[in-house]
Biopython code that builds the backbone (N, CA, C, O; Angstrom):
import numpy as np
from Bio.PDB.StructureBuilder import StructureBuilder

atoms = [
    (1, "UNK", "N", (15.283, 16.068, -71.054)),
    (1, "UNK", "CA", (15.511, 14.732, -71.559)),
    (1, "UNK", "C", (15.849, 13.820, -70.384)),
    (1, "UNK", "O", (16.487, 14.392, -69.501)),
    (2, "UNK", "N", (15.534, 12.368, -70.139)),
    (2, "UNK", "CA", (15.691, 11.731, -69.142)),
    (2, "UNK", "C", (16.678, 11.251, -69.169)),
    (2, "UNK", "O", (17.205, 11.146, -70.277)),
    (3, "UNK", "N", (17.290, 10.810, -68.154)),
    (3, "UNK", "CA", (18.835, 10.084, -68.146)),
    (3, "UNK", "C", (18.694, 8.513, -68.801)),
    (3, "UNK", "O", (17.665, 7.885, -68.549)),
    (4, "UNK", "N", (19.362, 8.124, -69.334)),
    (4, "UNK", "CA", (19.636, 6.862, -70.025)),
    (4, "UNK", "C", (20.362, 6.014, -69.305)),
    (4, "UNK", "O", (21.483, 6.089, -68.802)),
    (5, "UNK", "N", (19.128, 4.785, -69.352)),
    (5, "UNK", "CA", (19.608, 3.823, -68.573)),
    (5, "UNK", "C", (20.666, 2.824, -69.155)),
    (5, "UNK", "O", (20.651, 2.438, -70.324)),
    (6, "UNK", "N", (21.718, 2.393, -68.078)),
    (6, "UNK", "CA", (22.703, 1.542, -68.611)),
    (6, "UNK", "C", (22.621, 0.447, -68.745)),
    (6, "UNK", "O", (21.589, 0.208, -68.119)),
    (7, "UNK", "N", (23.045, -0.674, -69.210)),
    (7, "UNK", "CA", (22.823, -2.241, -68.586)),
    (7, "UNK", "C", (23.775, -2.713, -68.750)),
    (7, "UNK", "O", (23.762, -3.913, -68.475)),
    (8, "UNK", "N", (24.954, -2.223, -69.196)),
    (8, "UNK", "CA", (26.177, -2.780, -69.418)),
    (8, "UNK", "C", (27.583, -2.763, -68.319)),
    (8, "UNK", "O", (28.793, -2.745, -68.545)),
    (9, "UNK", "N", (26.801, -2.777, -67.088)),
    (9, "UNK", "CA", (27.535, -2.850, -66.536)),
    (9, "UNK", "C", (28.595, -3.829, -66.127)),
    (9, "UNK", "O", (29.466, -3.644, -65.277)),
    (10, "UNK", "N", (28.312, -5.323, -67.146)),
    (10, "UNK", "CA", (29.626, -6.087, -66.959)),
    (10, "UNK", "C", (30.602, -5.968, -68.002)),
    (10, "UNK", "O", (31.147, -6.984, -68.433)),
    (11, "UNK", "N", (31.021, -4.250, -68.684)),
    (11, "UNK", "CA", (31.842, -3.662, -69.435)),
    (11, "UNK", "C", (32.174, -2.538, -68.691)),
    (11, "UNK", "O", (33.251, -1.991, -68.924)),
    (12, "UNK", "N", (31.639, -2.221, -68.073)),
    (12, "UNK", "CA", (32.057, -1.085, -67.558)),
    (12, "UNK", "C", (30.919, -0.410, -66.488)),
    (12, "UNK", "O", (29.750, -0.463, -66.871)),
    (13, "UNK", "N", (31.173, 0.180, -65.256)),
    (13, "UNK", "CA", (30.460, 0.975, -64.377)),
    (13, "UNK", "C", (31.193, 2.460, -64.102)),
    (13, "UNK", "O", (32.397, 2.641, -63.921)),
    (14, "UNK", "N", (30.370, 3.242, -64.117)),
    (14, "UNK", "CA", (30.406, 4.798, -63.978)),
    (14, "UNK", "C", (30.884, 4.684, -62.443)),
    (14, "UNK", "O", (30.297, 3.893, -61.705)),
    (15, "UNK", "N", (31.990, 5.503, -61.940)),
    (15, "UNK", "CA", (32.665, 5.458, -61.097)),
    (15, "UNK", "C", (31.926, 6.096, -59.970)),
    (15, "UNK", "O", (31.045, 6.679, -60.602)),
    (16, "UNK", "N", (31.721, 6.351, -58.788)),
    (16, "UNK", "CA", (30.708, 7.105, -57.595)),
    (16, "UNK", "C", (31.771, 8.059, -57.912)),
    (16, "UNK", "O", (32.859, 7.873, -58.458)),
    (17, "UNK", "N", (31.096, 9.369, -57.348)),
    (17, "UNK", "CA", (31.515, 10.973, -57.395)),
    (17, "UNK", "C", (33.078, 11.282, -56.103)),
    (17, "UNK", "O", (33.982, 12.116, -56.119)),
    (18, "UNK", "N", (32.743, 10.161, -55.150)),
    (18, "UNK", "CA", (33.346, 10.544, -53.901)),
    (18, "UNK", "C", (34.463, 9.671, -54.048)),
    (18, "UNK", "O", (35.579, 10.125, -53.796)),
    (19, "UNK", "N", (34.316, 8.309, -54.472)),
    (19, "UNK", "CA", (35.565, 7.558, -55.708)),
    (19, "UNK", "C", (36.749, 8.709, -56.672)),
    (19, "UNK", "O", (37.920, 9.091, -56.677)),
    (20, "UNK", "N", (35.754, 8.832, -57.230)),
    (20, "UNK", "CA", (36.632, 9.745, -58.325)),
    (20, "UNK", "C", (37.345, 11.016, -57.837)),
    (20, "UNK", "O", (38.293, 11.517, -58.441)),
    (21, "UNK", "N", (36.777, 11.539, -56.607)),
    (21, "UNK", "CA", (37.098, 12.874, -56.282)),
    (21, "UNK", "C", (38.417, 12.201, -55.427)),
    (21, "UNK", "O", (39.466, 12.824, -55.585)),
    (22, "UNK", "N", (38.484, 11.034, -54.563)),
    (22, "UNK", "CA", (39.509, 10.309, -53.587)),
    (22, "UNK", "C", (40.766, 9.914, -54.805)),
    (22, "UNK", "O", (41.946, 9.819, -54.468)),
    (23, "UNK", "N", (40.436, 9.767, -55.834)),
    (23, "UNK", "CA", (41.389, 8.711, -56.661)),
    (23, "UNK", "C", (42.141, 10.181, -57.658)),
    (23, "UNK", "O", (43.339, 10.206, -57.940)),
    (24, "UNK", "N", (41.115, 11.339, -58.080)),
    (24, "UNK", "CA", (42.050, 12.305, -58.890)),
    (24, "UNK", "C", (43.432, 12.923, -58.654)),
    (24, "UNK", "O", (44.176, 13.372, -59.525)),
    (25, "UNK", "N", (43.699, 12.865, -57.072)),
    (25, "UNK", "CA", (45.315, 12.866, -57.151)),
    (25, "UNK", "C", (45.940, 12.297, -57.937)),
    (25, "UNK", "O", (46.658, 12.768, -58.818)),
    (26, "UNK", "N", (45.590, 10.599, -57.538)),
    (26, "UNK", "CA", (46.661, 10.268, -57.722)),
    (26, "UNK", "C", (46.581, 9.457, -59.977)),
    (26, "UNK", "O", (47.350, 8.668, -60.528)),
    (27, "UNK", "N", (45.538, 10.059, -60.445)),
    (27, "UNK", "CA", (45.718, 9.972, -61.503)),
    (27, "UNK", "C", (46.107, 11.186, -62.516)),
    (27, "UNK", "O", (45.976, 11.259, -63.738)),
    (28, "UNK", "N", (46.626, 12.104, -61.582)),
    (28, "UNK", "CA", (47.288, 13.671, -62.491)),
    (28, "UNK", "C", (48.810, 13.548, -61.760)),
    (28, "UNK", "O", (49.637, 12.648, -61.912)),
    (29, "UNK", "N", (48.899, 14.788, -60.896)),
    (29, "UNK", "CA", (50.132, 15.227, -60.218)),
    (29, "UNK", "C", (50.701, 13.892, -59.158)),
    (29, "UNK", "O", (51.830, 13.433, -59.332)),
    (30, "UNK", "N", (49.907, 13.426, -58.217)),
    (30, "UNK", "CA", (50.464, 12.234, -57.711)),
    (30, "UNK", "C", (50.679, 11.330, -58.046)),
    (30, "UNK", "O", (49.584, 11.114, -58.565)),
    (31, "UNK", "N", (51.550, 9.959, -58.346)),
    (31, "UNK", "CA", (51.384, 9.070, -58.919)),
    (31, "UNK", "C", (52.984, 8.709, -58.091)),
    (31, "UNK", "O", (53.933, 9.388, -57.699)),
    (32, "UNK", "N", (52.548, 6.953, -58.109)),
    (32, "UNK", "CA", (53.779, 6.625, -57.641)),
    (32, "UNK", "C", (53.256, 4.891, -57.530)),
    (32, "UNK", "O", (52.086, 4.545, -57.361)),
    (33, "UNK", "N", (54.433, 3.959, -57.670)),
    (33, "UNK", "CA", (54.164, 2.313, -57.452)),
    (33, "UNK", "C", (53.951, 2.581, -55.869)),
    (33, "UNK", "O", (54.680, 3.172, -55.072)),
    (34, "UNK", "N", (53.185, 2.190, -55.759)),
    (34, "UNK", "CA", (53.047, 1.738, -54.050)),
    (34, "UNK", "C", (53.940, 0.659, -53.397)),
    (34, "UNK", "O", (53.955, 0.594, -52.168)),
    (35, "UNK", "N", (54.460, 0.065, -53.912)),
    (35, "UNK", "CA", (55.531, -1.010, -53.625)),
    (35, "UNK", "C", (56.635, -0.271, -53.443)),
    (35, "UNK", "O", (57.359, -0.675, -52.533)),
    (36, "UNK", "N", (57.055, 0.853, -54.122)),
    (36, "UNK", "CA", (58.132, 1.621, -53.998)),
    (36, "UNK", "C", (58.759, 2.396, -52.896)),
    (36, "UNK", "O", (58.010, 3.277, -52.473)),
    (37, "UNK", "N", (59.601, 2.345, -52.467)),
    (37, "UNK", "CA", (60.070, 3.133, -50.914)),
    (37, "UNK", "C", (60.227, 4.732, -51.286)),
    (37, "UNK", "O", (60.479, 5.608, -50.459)),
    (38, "UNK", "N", (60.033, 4.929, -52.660)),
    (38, "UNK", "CA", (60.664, 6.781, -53.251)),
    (38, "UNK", "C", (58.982, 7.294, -52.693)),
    (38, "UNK", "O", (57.861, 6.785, -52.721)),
    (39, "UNK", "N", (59.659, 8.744, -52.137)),
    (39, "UNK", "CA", (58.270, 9.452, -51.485)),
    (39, "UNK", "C", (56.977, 9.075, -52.434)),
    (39, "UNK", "O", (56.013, 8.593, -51.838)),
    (40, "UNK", "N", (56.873, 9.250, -53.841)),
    (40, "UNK", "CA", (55.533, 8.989, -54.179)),
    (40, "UNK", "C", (55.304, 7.612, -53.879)),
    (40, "UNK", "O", (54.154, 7.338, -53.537)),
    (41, "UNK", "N", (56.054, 6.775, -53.925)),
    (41, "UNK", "CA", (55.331, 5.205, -53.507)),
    (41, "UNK", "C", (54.672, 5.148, -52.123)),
    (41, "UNK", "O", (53.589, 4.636, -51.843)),
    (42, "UNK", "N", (55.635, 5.845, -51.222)),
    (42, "UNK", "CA", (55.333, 5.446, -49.774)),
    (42, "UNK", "C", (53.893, 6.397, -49.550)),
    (42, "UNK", "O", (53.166, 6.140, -48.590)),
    (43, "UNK", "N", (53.465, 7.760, -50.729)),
    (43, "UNK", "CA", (52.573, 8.287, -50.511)),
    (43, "UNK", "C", (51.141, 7.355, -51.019)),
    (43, "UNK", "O", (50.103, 7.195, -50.376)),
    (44, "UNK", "N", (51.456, 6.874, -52.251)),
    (44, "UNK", "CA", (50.296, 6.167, -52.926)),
    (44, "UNK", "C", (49.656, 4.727, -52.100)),
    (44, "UNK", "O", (48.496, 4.315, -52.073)),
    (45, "UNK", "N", (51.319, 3.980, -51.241)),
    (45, "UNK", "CA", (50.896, 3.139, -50.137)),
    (45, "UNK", "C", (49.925, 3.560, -49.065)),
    (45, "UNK", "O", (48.876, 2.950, -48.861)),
    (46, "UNK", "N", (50.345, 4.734, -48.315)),
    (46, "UNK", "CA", (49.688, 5.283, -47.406)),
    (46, "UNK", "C", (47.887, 5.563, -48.085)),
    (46, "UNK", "O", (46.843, 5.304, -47.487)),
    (47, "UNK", "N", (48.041, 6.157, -49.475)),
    (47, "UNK", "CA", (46.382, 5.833, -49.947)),
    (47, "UNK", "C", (45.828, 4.696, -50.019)),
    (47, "UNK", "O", (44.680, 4.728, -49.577)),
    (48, "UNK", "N", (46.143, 3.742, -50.374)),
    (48, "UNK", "CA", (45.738, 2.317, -50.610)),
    (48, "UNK", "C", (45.380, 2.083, -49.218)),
    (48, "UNK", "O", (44.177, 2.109, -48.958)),
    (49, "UNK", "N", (46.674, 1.731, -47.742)),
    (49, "UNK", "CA", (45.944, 1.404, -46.739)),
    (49, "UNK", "C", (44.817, 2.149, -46.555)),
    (49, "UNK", "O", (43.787, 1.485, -46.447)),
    (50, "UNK", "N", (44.692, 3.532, -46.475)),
    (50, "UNK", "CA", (43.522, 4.174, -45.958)),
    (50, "UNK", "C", (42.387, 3.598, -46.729)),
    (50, "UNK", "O", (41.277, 3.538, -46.199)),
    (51, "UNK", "N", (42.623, 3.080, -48.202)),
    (51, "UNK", "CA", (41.153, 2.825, -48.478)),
    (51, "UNK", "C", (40.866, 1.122, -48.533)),
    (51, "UNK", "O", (39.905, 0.618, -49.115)),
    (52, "UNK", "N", (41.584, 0.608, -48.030)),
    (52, "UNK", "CA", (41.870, -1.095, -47.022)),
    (52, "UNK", "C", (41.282, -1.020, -45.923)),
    (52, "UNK", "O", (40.520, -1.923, -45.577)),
    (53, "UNK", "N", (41.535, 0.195, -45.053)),
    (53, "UNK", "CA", (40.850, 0.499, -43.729)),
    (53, "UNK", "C", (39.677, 0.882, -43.712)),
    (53, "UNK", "O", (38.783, 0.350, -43.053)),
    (54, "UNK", "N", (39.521, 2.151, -44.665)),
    (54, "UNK", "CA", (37.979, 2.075, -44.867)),
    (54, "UNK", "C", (36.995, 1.192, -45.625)),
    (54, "UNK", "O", (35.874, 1.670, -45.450)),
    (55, "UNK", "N", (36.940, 0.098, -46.399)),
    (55, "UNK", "CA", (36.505, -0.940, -46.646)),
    (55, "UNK", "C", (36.295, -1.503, -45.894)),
    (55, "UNK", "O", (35.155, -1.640, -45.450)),
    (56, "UNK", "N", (37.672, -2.251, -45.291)),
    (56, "UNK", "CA", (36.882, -3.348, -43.975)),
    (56, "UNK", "C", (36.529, -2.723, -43.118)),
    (56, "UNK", "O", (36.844, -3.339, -42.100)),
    (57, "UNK", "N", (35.975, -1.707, -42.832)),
    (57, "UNK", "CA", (35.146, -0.763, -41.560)),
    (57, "UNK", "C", (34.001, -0.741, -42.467)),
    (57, "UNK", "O", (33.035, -1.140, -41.816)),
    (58, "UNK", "N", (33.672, -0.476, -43.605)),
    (58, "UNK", "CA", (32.340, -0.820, -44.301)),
    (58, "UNK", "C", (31.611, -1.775, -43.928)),
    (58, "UNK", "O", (30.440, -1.566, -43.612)),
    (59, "UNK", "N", (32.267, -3.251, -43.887)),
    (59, "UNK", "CA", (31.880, -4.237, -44.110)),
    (59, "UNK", "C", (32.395, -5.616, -43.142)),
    (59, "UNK", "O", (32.136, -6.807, -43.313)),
    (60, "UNK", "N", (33.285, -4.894, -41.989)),
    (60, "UNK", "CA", (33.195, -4.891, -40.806)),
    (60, "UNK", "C", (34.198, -6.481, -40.354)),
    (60, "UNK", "O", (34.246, -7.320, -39.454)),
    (61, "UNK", "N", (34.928, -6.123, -41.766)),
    (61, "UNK", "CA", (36.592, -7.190, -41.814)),
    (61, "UNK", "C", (37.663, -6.433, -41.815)),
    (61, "UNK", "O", (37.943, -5.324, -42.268)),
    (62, "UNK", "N", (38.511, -7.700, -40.890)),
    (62, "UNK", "CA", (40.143, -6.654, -40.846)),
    (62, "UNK", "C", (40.583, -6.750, -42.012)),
    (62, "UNK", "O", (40.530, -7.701, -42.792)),
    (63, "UNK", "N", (41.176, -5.391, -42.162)),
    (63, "UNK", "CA", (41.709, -4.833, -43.070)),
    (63, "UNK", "C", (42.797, -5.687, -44.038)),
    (63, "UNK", "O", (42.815, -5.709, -45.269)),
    (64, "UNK", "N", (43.646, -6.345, -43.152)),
    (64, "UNK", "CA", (44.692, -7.493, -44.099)),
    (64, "UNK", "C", (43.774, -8.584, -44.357)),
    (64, "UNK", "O", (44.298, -9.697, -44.396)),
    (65, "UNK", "N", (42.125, -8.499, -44.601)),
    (65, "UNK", "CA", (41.461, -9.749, -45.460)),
    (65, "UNK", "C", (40.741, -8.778, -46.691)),
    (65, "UNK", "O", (39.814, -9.255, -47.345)),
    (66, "UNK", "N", (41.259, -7.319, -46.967)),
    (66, "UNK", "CA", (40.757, -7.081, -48.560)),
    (66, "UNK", "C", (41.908, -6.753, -49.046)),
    (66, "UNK", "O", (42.895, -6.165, -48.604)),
    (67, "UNK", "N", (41.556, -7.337, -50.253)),
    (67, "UNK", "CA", (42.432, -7.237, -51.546)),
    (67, "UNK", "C", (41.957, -6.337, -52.104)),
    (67, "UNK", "O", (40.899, -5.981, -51.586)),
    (68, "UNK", "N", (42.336, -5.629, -53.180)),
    (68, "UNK", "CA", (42.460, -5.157, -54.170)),
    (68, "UNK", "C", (42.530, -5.897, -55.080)),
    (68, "UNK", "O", (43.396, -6.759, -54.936)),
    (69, "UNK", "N", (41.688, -5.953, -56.453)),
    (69, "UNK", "CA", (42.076, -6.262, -57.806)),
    (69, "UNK", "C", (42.171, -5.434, -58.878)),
    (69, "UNK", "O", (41.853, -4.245, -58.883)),
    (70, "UNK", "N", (42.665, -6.143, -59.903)),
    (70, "UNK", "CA", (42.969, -4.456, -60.915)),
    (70, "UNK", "C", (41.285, -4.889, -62.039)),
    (70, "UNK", "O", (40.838, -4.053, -62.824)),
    (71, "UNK", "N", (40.761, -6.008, -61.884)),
    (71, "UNK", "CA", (39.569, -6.238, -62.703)),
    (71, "UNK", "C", (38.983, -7.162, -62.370)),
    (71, "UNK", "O", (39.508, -7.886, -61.524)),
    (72, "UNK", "N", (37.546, -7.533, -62.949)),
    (72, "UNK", "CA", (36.961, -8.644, -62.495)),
    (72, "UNK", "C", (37.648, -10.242, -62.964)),
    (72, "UNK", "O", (37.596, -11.130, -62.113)),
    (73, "UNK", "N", (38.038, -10.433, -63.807)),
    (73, "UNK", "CA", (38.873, -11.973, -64.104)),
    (73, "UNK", "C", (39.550, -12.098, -63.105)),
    (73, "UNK", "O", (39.432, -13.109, -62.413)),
    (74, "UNK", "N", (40.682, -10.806, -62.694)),
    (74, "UNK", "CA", (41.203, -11.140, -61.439)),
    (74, "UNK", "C", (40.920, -11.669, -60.446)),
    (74, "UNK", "O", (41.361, -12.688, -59.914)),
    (75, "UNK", "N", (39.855, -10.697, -60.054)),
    (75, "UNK", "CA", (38.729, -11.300, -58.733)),
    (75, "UNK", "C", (38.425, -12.441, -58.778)),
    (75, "UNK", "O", (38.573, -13.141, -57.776)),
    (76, "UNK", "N", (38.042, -12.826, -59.656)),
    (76, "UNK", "CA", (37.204, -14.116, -60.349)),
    (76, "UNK", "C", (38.123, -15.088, -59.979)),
    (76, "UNK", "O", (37.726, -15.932, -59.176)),
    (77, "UNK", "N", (39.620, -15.177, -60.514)),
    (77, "UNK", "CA", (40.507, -16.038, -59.994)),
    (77, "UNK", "C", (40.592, -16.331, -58.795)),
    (77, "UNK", "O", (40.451, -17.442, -58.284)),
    (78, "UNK", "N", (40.834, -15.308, -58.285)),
    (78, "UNK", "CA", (41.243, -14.774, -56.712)),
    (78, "UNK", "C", (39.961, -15.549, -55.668)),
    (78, "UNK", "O", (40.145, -16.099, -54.582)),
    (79, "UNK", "N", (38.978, -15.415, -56.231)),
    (79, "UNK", "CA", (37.428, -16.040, -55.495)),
    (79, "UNK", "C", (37.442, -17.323, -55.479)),
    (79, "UNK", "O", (37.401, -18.018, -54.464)),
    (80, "UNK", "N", (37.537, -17.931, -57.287)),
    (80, "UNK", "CA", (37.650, -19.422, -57.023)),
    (80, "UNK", "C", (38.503, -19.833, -56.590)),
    (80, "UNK", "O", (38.251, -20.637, -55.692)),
    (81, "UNK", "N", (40.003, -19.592, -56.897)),
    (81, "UNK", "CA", (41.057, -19.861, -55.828)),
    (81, "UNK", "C", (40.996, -20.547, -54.141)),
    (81, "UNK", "O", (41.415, -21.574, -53.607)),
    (82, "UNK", "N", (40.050, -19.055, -53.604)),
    (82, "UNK", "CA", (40.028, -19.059, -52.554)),
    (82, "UNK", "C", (39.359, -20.414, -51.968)),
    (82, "UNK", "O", (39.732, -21.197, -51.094)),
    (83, "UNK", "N", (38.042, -20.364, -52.935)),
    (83, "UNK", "CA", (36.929, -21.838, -52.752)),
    (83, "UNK", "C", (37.952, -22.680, -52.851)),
    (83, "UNK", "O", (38.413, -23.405, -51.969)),
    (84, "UNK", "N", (38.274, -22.567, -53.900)),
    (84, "UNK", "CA", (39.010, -24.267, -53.929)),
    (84, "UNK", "C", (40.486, -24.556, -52.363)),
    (84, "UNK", "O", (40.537, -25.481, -51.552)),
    (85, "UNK", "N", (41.128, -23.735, -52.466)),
    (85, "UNK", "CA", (41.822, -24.030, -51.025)),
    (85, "UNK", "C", (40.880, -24.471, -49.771)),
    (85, "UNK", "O", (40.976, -25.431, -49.006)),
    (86, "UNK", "N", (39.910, -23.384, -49.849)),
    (86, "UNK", "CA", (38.839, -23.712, -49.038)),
    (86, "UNK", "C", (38.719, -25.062, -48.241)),
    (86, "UNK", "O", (38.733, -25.295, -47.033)),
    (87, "UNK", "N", (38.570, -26.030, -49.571)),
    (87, "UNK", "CA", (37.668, -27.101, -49.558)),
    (87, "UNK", "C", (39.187, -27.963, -50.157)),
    (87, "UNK", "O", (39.145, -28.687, -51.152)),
    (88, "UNK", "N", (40.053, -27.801, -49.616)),
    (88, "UNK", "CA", (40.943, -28.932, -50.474)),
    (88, "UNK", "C", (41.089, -29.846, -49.451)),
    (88, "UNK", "O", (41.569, -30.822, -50.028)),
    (89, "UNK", "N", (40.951, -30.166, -48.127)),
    (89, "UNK", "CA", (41.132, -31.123, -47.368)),
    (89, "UNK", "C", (39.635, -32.152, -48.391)),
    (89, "UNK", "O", (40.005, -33.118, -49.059)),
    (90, "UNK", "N", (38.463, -31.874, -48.374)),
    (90, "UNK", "CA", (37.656, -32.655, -48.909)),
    (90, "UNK", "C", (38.116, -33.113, -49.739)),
    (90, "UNK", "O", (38.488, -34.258, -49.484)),
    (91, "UNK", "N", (38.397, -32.649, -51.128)),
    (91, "UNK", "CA", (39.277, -33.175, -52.457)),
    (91, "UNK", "C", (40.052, -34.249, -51.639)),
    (91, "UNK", "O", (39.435, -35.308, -51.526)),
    (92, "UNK", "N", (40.822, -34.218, -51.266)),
    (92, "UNK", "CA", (42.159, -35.189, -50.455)),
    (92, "UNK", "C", (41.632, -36.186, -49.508)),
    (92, "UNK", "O", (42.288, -36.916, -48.765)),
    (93, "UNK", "N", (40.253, -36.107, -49.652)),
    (93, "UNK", "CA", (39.577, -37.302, -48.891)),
    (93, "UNK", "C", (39.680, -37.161, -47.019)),
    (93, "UNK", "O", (39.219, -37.964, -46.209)),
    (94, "UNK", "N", (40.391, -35.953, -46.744)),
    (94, "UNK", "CA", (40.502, -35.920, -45.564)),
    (94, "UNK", "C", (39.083, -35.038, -44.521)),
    (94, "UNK", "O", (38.333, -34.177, -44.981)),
    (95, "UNK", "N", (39.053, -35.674, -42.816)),
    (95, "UNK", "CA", (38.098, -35.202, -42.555)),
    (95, "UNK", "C", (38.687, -34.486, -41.367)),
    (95, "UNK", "O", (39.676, -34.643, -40.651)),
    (96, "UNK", "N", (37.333, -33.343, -41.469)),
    (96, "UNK", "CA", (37.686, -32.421, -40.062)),
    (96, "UNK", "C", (37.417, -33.403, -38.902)),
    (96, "UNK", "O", (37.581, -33.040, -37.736)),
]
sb = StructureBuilder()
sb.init_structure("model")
sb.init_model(0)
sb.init_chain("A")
sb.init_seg("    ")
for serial, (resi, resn, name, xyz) in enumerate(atoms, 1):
    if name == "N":
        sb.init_residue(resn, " ", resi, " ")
    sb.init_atom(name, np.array(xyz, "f"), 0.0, 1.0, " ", f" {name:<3s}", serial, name[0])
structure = sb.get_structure()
């Protein structure tokens, strides 16, 4: 039988294999706020940078310019946000 194609991917996308295999720690036995100074936080921090570092080495930005979001609305905010600061001297009539 052939695999079935999706199209719904602005509900949901099937996670990559090497994703899921990096992230199953810390959704069983590891778990911890990353904000937190108690060993699991400072462990789940230490995951997050590593995958901050490997992103912007993907895509060949320092690392303190990716975010993380927990979903796309987020992002979405987070994007136009960004535009609009962007460009707020224009709004304000001011010139470079």
């Amino acid at each position: 039988m052939a695999e079935p194609i999706y199209l719904d991917h602005a509900a949901t996308t099937p996670v990559d294999p090497d994703v899921r295999d990096a992230m199953l720690p810390f959704l069983g036995p590891i778990y911890g706020n990353p904000s937190s100074i108690h060993a699991a936080g400072r462990l789940a921090r230490r995951a997050v940078e590593e995958a901050r570092a490997r992103v912007a080495e993907l895509i060949g930005a320092e690392p303190a310019s990716i975010v993380f979001t927990s979903g796309g609305t987020e992002a979405d905010v987070l994007a136009i946000s960004g535009a609009a600061l962007a460009r707020e001297d224009e709004a304000s009539g001011a010139t470079s």
